[in-house]
C-alpha positions as CSV (number, residue, x, y, z in Angstrom):
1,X,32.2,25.0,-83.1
2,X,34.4,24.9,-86.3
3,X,38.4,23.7,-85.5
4,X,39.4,26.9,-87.2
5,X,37.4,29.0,-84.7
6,X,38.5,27.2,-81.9
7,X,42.3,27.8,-82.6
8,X,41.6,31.7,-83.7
9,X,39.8,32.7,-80.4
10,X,42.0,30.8,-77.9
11,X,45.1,32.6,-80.0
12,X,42.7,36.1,-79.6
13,X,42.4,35.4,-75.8
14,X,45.7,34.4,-75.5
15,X,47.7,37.4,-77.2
16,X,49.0,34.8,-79.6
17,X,50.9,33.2,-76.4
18,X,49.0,29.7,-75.7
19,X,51.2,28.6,-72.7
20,X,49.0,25.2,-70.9
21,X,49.6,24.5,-67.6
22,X,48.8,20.6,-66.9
23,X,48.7,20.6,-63.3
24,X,47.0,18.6,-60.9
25,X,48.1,15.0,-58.3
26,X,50.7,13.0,-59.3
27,X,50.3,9.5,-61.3
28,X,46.8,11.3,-63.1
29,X,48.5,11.0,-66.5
30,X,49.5,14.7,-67.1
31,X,53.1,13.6,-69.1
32,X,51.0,11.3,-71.3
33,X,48.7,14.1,-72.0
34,X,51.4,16.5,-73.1
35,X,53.1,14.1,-75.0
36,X,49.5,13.2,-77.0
37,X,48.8,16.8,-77.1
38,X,52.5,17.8,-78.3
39,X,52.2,14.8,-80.7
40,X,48.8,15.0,-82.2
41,X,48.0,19.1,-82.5
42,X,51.8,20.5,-82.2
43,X,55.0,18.4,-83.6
44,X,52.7,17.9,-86.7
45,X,52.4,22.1,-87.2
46,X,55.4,22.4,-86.7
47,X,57.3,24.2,-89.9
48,X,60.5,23.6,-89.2
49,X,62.2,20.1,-89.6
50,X,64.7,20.9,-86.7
51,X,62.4,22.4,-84.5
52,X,59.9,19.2,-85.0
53,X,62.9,17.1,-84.2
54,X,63.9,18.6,-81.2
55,X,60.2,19.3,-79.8
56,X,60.2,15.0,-80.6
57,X,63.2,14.9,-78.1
58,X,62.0,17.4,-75.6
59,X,58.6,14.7,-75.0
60,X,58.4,13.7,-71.2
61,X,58.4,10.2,-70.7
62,X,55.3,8.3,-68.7
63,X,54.4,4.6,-67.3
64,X,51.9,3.0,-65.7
65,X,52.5,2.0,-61.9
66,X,52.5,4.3,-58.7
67,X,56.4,5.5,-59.2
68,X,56.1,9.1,-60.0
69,X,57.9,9.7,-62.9
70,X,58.4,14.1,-63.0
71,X,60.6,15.1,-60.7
72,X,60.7,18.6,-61.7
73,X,58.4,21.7,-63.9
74,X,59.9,21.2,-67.4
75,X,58.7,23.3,-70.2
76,X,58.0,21.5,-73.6
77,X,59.4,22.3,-75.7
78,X,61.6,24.3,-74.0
79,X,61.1,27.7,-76.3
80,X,57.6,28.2,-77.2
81,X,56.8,27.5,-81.0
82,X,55.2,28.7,-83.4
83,X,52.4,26.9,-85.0
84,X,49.8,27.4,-87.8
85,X,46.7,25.9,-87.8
86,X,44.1,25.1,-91.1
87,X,45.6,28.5,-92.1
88,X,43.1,30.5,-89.6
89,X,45.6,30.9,-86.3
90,X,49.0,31.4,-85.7
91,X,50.2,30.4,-82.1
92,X,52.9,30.4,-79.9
93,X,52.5,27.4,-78.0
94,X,54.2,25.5,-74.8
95,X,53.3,22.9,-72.5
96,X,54.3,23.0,-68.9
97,X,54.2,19.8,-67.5
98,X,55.3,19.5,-63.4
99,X,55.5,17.1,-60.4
100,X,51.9,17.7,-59.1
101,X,50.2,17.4,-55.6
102,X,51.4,13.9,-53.7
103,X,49.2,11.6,-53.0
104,X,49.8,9.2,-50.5
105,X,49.8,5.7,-52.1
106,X,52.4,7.2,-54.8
107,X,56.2,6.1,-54.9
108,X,59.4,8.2,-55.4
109,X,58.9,11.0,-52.4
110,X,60.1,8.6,-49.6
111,X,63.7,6.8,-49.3
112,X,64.5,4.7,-46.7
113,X,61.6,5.5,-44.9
114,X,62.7,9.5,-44.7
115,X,61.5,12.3,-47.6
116,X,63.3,12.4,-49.9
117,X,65.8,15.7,-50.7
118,X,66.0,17.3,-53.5
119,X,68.5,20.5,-54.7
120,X,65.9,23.2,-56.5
121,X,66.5,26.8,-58.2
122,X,64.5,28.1,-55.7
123,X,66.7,27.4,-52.5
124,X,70.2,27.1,-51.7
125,X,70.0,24.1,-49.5
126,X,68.3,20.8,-50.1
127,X,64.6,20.6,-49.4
128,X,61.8,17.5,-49.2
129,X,60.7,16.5,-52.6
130,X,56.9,16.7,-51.9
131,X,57.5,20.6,-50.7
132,X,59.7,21.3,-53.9
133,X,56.7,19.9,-55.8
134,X,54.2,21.7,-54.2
135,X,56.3,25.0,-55.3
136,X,56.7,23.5,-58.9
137,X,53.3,23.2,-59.0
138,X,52.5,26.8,-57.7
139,X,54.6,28.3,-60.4
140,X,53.0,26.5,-63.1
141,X,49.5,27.9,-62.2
142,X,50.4,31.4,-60.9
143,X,53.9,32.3,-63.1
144,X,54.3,30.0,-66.3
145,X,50.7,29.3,-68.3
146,X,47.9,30.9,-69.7
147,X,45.2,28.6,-69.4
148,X,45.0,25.7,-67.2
149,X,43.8,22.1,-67.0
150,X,43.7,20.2,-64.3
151,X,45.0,16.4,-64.7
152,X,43.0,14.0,-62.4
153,X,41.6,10.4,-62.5
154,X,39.0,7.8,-61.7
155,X,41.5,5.9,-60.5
156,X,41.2,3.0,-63.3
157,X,44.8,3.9,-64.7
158,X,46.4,2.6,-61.7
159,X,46.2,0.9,-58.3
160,X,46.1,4.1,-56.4
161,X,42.2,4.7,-55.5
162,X,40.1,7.2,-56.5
163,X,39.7,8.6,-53.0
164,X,43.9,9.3,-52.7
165,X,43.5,12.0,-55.2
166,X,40.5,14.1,-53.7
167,X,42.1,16.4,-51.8
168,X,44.8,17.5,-54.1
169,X,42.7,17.6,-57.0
170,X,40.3,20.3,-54.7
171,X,43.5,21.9,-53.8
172,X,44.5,22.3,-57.2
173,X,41.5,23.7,-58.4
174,X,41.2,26.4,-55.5
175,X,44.2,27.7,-56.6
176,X,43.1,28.3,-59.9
177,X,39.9,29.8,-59.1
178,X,41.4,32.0,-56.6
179,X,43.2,33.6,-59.5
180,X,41.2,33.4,-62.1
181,X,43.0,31.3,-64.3
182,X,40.7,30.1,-67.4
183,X,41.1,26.0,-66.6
184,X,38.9,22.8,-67.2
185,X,39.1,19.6,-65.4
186,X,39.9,16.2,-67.2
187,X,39.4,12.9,-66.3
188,X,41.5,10.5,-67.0
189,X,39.7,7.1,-67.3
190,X,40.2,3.8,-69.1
191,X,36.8,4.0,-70.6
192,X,35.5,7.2,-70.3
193,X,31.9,6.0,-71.5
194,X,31.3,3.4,-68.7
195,X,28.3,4.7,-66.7
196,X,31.0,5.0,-63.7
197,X,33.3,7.5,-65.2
198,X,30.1,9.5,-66.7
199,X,28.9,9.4,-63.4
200,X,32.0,10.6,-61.8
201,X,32.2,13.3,-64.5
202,X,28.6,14.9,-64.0
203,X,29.5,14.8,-60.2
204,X,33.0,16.9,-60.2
205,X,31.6,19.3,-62.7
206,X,28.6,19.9,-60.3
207,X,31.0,20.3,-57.2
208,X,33.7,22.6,-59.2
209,X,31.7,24.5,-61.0
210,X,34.0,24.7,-64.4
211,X,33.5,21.9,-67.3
212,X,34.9,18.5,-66.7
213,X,36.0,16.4,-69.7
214,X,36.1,12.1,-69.5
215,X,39.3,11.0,-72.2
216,X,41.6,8.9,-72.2
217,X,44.9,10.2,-72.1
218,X,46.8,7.3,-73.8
219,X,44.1,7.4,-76.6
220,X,43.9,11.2,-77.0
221,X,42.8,12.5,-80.6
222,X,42.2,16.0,-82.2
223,X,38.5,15.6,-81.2
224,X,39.3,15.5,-78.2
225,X,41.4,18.3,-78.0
226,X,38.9,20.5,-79.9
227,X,36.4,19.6,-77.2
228,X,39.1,20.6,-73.9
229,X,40.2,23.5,-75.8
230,X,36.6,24.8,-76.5
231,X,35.8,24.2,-73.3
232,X,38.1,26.6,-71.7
233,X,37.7,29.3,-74.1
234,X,34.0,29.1,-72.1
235,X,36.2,29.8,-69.3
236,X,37.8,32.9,-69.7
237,X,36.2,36.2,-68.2
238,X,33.4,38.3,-69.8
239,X,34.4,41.7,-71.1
240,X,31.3,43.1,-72.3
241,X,27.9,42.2,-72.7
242,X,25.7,44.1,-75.2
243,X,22.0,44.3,-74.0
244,X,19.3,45.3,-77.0
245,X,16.3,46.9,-76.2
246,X,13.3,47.7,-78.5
247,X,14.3,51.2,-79.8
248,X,11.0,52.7,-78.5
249,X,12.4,51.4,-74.8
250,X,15.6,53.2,-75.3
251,X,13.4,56.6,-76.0
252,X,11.9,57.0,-73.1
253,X,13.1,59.4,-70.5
254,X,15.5,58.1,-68.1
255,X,13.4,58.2,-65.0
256,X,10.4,56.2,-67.1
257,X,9.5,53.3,-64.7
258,X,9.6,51.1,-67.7
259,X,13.1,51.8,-68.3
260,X,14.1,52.1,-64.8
261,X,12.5,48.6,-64.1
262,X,14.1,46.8,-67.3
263,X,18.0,48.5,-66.8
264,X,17.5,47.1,-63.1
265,X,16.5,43.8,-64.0
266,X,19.6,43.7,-66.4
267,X,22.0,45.1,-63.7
268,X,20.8,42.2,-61.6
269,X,20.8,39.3,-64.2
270,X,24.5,40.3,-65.1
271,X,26.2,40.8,-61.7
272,X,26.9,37.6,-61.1
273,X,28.4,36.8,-64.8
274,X,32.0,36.4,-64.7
275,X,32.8,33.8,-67.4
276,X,31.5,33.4,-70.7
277,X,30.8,29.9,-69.8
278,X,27.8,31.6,-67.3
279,X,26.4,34.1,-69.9
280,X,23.4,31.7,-70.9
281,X,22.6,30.5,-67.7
282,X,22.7,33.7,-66.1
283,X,21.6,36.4,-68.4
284,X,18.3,34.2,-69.3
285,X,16.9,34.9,-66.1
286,X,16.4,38.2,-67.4
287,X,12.9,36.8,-68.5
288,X,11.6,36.8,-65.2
289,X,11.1,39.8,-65.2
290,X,7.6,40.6,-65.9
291,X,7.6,43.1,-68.6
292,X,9.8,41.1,-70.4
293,X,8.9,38.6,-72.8
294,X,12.2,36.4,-74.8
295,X,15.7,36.5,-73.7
296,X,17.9,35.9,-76.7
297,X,22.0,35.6,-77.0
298,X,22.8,36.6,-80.3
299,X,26.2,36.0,-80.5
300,X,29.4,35.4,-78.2
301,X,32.5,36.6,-79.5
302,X,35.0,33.6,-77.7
303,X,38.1,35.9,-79.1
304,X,36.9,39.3,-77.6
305,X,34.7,37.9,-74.8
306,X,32.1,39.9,-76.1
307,X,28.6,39.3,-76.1
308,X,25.5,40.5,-77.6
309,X,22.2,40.2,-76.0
310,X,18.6,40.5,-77.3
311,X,16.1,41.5,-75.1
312,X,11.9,41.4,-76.2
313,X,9.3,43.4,-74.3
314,X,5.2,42.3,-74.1
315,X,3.5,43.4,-76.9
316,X,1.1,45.3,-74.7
317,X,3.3,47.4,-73.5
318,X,4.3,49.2,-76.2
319,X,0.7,50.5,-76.4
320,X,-0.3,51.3,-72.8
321,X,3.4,53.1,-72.6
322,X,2.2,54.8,-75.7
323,X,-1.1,55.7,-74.6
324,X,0.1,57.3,-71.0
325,X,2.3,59.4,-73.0
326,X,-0.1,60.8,-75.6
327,X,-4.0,60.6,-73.1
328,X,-5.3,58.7,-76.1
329,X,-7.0,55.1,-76.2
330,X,-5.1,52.9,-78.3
331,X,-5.2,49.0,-77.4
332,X,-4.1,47.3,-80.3
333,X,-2.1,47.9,-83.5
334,X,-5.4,48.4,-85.2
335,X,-6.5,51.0,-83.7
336,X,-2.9,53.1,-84.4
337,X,-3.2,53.6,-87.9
338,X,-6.5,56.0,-87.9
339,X,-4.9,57.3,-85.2
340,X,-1.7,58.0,-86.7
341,X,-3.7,59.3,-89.5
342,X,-5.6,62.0,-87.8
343,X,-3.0,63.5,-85.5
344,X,-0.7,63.6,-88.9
345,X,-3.7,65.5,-90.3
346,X,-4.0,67.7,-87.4
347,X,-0.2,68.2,-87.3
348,X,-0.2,70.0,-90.6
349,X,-2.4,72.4,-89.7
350,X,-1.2,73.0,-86.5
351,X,2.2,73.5,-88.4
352,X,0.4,76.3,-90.1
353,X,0.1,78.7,-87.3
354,X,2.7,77.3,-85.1
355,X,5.3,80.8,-86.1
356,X,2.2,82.9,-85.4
357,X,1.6,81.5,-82.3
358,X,4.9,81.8,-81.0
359,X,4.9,85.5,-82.0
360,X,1.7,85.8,-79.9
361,X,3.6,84.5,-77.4
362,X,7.3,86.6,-77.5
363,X,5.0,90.1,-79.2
364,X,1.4,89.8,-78.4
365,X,0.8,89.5,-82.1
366,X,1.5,86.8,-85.0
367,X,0.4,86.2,-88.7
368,X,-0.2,83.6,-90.3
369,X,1.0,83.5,-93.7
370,X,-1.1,82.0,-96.8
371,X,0.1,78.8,-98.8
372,X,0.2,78.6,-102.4
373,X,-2.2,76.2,-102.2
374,X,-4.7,79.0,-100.9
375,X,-3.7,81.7,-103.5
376,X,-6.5,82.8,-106.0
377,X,-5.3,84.8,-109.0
378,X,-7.8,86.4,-111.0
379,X,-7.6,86.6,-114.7
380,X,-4.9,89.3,-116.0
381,X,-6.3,92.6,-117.2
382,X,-5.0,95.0,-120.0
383,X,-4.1,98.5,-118.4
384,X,-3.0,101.7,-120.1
385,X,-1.1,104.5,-118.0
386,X,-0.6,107.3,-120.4
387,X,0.3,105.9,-124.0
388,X,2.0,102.9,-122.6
389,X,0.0,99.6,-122.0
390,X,0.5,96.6,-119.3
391,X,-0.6,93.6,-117.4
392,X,-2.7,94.1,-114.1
393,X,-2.1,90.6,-112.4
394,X,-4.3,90.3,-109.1
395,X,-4.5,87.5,-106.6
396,X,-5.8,87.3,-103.1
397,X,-5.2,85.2,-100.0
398,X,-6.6,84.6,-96.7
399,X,-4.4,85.6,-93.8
400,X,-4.6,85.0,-90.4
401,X,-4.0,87.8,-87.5
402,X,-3.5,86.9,-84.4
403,X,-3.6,89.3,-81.0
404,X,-3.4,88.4,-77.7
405,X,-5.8,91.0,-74.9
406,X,-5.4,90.3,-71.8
407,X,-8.9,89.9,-70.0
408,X,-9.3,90.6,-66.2
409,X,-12.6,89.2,-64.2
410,X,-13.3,89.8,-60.4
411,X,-15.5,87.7,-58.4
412,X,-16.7,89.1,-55.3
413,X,-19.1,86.6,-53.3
414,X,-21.7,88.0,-50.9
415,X,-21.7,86.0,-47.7
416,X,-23.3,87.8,-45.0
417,X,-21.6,89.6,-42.2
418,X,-18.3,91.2,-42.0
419,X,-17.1,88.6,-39.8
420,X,-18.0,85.8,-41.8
421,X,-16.4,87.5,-44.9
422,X,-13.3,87.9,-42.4
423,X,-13.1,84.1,-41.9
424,X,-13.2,84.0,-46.0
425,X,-10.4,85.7,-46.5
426,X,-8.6,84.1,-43.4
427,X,-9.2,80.7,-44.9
428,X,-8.4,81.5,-48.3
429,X,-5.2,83.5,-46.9
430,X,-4.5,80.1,-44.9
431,X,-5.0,77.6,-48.4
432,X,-2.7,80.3,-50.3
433,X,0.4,80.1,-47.6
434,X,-0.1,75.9,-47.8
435,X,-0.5,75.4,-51.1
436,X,-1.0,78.9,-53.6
437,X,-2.5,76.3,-56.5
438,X,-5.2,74.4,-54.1
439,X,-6.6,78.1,-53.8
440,X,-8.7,77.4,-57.1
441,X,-10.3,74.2,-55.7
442,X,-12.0,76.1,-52.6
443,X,-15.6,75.4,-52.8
444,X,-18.2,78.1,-52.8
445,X,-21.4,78.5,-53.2
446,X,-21.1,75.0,-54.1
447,X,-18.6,75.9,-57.1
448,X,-15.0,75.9,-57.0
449,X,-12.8,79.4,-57.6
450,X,-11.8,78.0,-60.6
451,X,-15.3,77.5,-62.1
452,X,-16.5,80.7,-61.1
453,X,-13.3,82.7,-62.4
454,X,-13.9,80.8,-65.8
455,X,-16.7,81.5,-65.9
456,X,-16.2,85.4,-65.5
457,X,-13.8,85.3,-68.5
458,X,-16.1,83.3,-70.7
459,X,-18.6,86.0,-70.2
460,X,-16.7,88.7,-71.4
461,X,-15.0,87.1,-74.6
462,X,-18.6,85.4,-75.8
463,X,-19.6,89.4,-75.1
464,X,-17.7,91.5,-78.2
465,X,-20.5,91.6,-80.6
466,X,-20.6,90.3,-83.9
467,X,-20.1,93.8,-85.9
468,X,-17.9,94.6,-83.7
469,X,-16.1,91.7,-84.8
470,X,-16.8,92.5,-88.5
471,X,-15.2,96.5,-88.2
472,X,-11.9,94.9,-86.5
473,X,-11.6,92.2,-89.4
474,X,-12.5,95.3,-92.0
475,X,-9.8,97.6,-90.1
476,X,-6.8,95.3,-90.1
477,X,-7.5,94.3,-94.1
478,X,-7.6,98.1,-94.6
479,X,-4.5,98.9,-92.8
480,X,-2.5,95.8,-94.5
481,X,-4.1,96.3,-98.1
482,X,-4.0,100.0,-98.0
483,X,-1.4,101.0,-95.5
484,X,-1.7,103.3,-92.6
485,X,0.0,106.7,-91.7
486,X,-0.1,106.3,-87.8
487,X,-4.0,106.8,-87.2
488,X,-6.1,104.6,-86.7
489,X,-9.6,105.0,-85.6
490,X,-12.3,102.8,-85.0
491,X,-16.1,103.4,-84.4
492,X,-18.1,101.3,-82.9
């Protein structure tokens, strides 16, 4: 990620307010990461000469040995300043260094074999030194910072052993997690490279969960801090995550088991996503899903917490989904173009008598009006009407009339006695009450209703004879062409 990013987001994130909470045991090396942090990313940013010399002053002062050396939270500097960085981020920034956890091995909480006392803000009477760290430490993580790290050690910076500090360094991070407070872990190690401290790292970052970082405090460079700092913008919580489907996907109805099955297998993938850090791991499992073929994160947006997700579907699918909706066989993208071709074909002229067939439908009677395309003009003639003289243009056009006639058919089955025609009509009573539309399935004679109704209808439209036809075509051109005065008759 570039440094100029890095600095922007955690700004974004951080409303401009970058306020670093080092917490963790004692004698980890938290002062000497402030004052390599202060010295090698802050003082330097600094604009002012007086503010750089004072934040110089306000350093906290570290050694080696088991003697803790904080006795007390101090901000540094004391009143947050503000920094720019490569000309891409302002920020307000502050470290806030305090006592830590106690480990056991560690000097300076116990005089003359008794805890020590100390006088704090917080109480009007004197109280252990230990306790009035553990409170220090508290407000540091819950009141004071923005983002957290967590100071703790392999134990090669001192004589104190690397068991000492398990427990307070758990501690510590509870606390965090509890609250939700972006952090990162950092382990302090003489050699962070030596297959012991890589070791170390892999396992803490397993058992915490949250990235753990191997430096060395006392060598600390702006690489370094770029890493810890990227780090824990991975930390902070997800806002929104934008999921892409393939547009046709998005189409379908709502109930579509296609899109039912894909927006549930995206609620389920992204329940458990809390940090941005998690986003890859968690959201990718989206492709076990079966109609689902790549998982792809476009882009994470570290200063909004935004994310964008691509999601691809089998190729097949788009084609069987295609063919349930339409009833027509298309397997492959070859066999869509004719396809596409002919129903585009037949959609024009269905778009020709689609007004007349909604008239039929709201009048009983619709026209269908001729295109230009099907106008015939026949030459112009020369006319004379008294002494004057003038053009006779004529054209012609086919129109089409529609009518809808309502045809009733009866059928009335012979079946023998008047009790067994009884038990008809009781049984098809009986199919009507349970279902009214299962009525046309009832078998007989070995022929459904349905069949033999159709039938009946069929008969009687395939029975209007063909000059009878012929006289109704002649009759309605009449009427149009010539008009009509209210009579019409028609012989047959």
């Amino acid at each position: 990620m570039e440094t100029q990013a890095i600095y922007r987001d955690i700004a974004k994130r951080c409303g401009g307010d970058v306020y670093i909470g080092v917490v963790g045991p004692v004698r980890t090396g938290k002062s000497t990461f402030i004052k390599r942090f202060m010295e090698t990313l802050v003082i330097p940013n600094i604009t002012s000469e007086f503010a750089r010399e004072r934040a110089t002053d306000e350093l906290p002062q570290s050694a080696a040995g088991r003697t803790i050396m904080t006795t007390e939270p101090k901000f540094i500097p004391e009143e947050a300043v503000k920094i720019s960085l490569d000309d891409s981020a302002t920020l307000n920034v502050r470290m806030i260094d305090c006592v830590g956890y106690i480990v056991p091995s560690s000097l300076g909480y116990i005089e003359n074999e008794q805890p020590r006392m100390v006088v704090t803000p917080w109480f009007d009477k004197e109280i252990p030194f230990n306790l009035a760290a553990e409170i220090g430490t508290q407000k540091v993580i819950n009141e004071h910072s923005t983002i957290g790290l967590v100071v703790t050690t392999d134990g090669s910076i001192s004589d104190i052993p690397r068991e000492e500090y398990e427990e307070a360094e758990q501690r510590v991070v509870n606390e965090l997690r509890q609250i939700n407070k972006p952090f990162v872990v950092l382990l302090n190690c003489t050699n962070p490279s030596a297959p012991a401290a890589v070791s170390l790292r892999a396992s803490l970052e397993e058992r915490y969960g949250v990235p753990v970082v191997a430096v060395n405090c006392l060598d600390l460079g702006e690489a370094d801090i770029r890493v810890i700092l990227s780090d824990v913008l991975f930390q902070f919580p997800v806002r929104e995550v934008a999921v892409s489907l393939p547009g046709w996907v998005t189409s379908l109805a709502p109930d579509h088991w296609l899109r039912t099955s894909l927006y549930d297998s995206i609620r389920q993938s992204a329940q458990d996503v809390e940090r941005i850090g998690q986003l890859k791991s968690k959201i990718t499992t989206l492709s076990e899903c079966e109609y689902v073929s790549r998982v792809l994160v476009d882009n994470i947006d570290l200063g909004s917490g935004g994310a964008s997700v691509s999601v691809d579907v089998k190729n097949d699918l788009f084609y069987r989904i295609l063919g349930e909706a339409t009833g027509l066989e298309i397997p492959d993208e070859s066999a869509l173009m004719p396809c596409m071709v002919e129903l585009a074909a037949v959609k024009r002229e269905y778009d020709k008598v689609k007004c007349a067939l909604d008239e039929v439908a709201a009048t009983g009677y619709g026209i269908v009006m001729p295109s230009l395309e099907e106008l015939s003009l026949e030459e112009p003639e020369i006319v004379k009407q008294g002494g004057r003289y003038g053009v006779r243009l004529k054209a012609s056009a086919p129109s089409i009339h529609m009518m809808a006639a309502n045809i009733t058919t009866e059928v009335s089955p012979i079946v023998g006695s008047e009790k067994q025609s009884e038990e008809l009509v009781m049984y098809l009573l009986r199919e009507f009450e349970e279902n009214p539309k299962k009525i046309w399935e009832s078998n007989i004679f070995g022929k459904s209703l349905h069949e033999l109704v159709n039938e009946g209808l069929h008969n009687k439209l395939y029975r209007m004879p063909g000059d009878a036809r012929m006289k109704l075509q002649e009759t309605i051109e009449r009427i149009i062409n010539e008009g009509c005065t209210g009579l019409i008759c028609i012989i047959l």
